[in-house]
One Martini backbone bead per residue (centre of mass of N, CA, C, O) as a GRO file, in nm:
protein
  235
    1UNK     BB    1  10.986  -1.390   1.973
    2UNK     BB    2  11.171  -1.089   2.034
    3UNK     BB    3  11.218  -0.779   1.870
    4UNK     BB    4  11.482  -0.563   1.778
    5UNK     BB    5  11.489  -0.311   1.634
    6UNK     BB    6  11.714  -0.067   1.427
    7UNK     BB    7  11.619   0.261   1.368
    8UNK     BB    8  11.548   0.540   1.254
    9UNK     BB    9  11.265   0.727   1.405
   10UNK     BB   10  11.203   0.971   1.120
   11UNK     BB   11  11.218   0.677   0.905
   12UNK     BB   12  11.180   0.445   0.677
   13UNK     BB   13  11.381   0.360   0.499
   14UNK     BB   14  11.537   0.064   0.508
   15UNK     BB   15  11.364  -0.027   0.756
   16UNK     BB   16  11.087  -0.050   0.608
   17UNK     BB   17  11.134  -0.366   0.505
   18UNK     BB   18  11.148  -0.462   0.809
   19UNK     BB   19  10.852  -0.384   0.881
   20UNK     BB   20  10.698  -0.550   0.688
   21UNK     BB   21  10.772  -0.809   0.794
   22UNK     BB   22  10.679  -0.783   1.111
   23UNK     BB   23  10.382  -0.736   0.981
   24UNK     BB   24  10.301  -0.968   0.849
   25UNK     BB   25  10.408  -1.182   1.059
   26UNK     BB   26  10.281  -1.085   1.324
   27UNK     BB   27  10.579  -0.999   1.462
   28UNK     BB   28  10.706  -0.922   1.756
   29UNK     BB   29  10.832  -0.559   1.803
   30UNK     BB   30  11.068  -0.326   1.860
   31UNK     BB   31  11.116   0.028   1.807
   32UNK     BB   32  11.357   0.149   1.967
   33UNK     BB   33  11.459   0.450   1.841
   34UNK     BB   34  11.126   0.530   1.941
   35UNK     BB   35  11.220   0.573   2.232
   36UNK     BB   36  11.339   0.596   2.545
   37UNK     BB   37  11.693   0.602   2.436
   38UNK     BB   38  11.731   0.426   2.179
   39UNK     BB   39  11.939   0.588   2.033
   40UNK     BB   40  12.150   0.545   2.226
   41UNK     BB   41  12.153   0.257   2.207
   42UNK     BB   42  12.199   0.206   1.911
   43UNK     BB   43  12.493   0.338   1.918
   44UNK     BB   44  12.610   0.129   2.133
   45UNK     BB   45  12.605  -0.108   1.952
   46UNK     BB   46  12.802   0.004   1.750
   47UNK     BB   47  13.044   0.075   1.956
   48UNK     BB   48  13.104  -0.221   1.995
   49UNK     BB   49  13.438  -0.386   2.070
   50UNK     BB   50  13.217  -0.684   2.009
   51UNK     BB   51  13.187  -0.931   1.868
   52UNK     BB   52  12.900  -0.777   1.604
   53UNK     BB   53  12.884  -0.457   1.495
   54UNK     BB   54  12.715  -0.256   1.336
   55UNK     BB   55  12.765  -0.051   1.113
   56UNK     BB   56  12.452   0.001   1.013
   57UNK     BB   57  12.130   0.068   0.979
   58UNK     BB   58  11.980  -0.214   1.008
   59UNK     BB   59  11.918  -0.374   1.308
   60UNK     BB   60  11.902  -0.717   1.441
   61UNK     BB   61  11.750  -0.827   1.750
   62UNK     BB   62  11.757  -1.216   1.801
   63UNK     BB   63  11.847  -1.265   2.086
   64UNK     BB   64  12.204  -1.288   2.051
   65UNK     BB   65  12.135  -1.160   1.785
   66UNK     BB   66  12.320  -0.930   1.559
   67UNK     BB   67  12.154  -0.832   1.229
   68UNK     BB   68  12.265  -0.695   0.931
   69UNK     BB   69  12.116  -0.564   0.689
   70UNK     BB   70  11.854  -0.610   0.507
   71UNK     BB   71  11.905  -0.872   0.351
   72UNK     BB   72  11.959  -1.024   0.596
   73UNK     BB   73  11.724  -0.969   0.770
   74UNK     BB   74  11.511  -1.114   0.546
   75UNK     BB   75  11.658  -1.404   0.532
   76UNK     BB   76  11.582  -1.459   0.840
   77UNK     BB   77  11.258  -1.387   0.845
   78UNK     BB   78  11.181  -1.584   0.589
   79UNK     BB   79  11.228  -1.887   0.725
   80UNK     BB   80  11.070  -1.793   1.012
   81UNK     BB   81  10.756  -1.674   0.879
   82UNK     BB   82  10.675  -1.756   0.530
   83UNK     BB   83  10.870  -1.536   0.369
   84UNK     BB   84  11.018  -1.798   0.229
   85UNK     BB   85  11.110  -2.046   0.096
   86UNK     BB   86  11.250  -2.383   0.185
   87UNK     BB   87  11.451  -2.408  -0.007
   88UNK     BB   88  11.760  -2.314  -0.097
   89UNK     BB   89  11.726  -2.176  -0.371
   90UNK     BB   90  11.490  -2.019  -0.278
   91UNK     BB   91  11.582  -1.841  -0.092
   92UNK     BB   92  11.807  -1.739  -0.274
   93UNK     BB   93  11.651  -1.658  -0.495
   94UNK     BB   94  11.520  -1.399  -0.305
   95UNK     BB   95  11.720  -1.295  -0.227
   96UNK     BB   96  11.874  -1.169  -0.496
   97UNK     BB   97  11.628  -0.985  -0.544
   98UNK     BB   98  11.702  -0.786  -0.270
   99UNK     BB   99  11.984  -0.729  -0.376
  100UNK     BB  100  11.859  -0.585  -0.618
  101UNK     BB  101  11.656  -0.362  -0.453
  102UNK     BB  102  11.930  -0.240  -0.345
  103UNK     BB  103  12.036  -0.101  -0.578
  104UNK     BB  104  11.760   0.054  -0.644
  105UNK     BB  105  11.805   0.227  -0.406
  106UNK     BB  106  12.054   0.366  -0.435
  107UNK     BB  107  11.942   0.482  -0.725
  108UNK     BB  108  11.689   0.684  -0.566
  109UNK     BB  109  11.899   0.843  -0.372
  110UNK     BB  110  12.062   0.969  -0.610
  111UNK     BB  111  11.884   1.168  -0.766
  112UNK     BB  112  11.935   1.374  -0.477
  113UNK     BB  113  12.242   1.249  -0.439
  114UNK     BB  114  12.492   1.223  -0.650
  115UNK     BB  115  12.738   1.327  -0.471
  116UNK     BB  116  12.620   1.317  -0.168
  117UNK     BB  117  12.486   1.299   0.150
  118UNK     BB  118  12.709   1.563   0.250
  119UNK     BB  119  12.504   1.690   0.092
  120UNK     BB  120  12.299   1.911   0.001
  121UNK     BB  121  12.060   1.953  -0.238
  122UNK     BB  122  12.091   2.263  -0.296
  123UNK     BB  123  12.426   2.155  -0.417
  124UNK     BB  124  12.267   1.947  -0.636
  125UNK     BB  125  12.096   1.996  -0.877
  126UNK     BB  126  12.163   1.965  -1.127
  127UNK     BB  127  12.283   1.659  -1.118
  128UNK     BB  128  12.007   1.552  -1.051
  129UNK     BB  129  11.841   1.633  -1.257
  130UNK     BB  130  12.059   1.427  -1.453
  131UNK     BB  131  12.031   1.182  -1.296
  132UNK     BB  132  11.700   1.144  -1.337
  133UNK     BB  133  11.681   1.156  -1.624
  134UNK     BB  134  11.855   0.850  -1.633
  135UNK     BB  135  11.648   0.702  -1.494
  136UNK     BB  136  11.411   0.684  -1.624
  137UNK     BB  137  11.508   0.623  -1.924
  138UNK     BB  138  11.663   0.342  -1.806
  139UNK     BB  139  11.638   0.227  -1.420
  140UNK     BB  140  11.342   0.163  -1.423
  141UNK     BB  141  11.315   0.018  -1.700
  142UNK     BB  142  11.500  -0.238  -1.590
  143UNK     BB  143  11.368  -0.310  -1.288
  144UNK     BB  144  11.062  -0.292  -1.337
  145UNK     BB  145  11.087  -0.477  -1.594
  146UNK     BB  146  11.212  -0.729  -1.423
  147UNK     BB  147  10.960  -0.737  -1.217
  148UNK     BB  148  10.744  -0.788  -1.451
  149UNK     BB  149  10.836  -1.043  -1.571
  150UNK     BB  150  10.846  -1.258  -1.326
  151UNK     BB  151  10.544  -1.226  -1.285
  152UNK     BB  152  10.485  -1.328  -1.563
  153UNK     BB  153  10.602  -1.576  -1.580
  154UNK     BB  154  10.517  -1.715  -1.297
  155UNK     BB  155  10.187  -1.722  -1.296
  156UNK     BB  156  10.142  -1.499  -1.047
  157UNK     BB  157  10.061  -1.281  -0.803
  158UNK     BB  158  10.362  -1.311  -0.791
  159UNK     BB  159  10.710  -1.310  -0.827
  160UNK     BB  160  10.742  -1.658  -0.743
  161UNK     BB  161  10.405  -1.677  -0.728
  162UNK     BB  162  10.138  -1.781  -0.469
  163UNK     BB  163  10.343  -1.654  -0.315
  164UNK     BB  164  10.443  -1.439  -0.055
  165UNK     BB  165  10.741  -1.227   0.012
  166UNK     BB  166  10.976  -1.026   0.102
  167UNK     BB  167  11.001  -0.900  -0.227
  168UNK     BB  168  10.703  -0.810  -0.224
  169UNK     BB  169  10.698  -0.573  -0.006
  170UNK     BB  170  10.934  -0.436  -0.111
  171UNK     BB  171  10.767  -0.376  -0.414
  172UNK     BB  172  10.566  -0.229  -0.232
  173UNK     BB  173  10.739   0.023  -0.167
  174UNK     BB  174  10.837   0.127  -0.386
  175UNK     BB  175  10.614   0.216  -0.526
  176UNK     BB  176  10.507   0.409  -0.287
  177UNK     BB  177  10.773   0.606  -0.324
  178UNK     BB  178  10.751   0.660  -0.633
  179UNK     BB  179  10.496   0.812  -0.603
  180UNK     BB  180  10.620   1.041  -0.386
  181UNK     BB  181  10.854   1.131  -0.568
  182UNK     BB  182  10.683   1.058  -0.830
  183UNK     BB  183  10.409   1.109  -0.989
  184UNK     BB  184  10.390   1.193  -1.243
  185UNK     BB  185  10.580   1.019  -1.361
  186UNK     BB  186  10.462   0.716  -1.231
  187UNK     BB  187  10.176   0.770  -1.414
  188UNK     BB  188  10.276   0.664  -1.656
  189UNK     BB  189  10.468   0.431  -1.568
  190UNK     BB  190  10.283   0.206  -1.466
  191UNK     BB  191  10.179   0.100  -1.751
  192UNK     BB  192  10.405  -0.086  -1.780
  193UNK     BB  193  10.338  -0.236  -1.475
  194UNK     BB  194  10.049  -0.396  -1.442
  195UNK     BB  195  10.195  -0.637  -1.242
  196UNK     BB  196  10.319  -0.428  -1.016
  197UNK     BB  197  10.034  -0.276  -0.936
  198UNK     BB  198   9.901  -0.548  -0.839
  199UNK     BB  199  10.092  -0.630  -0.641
  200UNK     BB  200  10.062  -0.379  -0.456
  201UNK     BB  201   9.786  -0.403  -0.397
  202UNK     BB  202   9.787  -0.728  -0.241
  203UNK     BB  203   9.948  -0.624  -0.025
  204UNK     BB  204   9.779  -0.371   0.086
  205UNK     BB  205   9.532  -0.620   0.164
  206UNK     BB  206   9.683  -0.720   0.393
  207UNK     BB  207   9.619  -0.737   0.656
  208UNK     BB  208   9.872  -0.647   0.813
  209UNK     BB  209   9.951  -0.431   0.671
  210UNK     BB  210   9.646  -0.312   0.626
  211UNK     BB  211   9.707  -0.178   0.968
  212UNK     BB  212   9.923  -0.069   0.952
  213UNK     BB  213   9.925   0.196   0.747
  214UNK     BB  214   9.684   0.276   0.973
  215UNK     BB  215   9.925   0.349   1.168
  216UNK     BB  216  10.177   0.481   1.370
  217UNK     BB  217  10.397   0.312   1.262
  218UNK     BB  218  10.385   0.465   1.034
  219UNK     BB  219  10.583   0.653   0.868
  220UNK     BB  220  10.603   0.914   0.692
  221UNK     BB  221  10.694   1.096   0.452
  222UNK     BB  222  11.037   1.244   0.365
  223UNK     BB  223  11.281   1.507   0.335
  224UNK     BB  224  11.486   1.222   0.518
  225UNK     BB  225  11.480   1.014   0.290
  226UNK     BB  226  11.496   0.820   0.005
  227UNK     BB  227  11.219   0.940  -0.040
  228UNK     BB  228  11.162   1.258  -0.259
  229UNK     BB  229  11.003   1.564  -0.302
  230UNK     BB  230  11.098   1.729  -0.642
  231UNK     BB  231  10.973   1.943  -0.856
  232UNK     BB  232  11.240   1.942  -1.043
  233UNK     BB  233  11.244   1.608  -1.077
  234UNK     BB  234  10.896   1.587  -1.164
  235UNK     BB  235  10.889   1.616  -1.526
   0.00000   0.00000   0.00000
């Protein structure tokens, strides 16, 4: 199979879960709107009045399927890649907790943009600042302290045990969003989840990982995807 991912050319944003799980797993695929002509394929996809046609990106076309949603697209590379138990409780398992961290990416964007996106930052930094104060006070330690409580739980490398999933990747791309939108405070904040930044670690030492991060497949982060960088929020 051979996969054709589609989502925005010049950021990581949510697509970039989608593109660790294709990345560790080894899948041959195509970043469709990053070519010649892609991103108005991609709209075209998106306008098509039959079908299935995806809300907005991420969405993966693979053979006749065309799968949208983060957590959609990663339950089914899941199953099919060797990133998800193979039991149906161990799968929704997973899937459950990728729907944990897309919620908790929803109020990383909302940090910097929290009456809306379609408002400049800009237009909302005071909101913004007292957004980011809450976010860390009570949104970060809930988040991450329910997954650093799991890894110890389960008493492995890894979120669910000895083996990684692509809820571990994704686990990985936050903490290095967080590290990139707020150093300061996450370099305080990591001592709290000492196993939580041990997960980041060995995912990042996986061979195809770290070859990938090494690639210009990695698009770098930027004030223009769901981790930003405004020093007046990194206090």
């Amino acid at each position: 199979m051979h996969y054709q991912l589609y989502y925005w050319p010049s950021i990581q944003g949510r697509g970039e879960y989608v593109r660790l799980a294709l990345e560790d797993a080894g899948a041959a695929y195509t970043d469709v709107a990053r070519g010649k002509g892609g991103t108005g394929a991609m709209m075209k996809l998106m306008d098509a009045q039959k079908g299935t046609p995806p809300f907005a990106p991420p969405f993966l076309k693979a053979g006749k399927l065309v799968i949208g949603q983060t957590a959609n697209i990663l339950l089914y590379l899941g199953a099919r890649h060797g990133l998800a138990p193979k039991a149906e409780a161990g799968r929704l398992w997973v899937h459950q907790l990728q729907l944990t961290i897309a919620d908790f990416v929803l109020e990383i964007h909302d940090t910097h943009h929290p009456l809306g996106p379609s408002l400049y930052y800009e237009e909302q930094k005071a909101p913004a600042k007292r957004r980011t104060a809450e976010f860390w006070k009570s949104r970060v330690p809930n988040y991450l302290g329910y997954f650093e409580d799991l890894v110890k739980a389960n008493g492995g490398a890894f979120v669910t045990g000895r083996r990684a999933t692509y809820v571990d990747l994704s686990l990985f791309q936050i903490v290095e969003g967080l590290r990139y939108a707020f150093p300061k405070r996450m370099q305080v904040f990591e001592k709290k989840v000492p196993r939580l930044v041990a997960l980041h670690d060995r995912v990042a030492e996986r061979p195809n990982i770290r070859a990938y991060l090494a690639s210009p497949r990695r698009i770098p982060f930027n004030e223009e995807g769901i981790f930003r960088r405004y020093k007046a929020l990194d206090i």
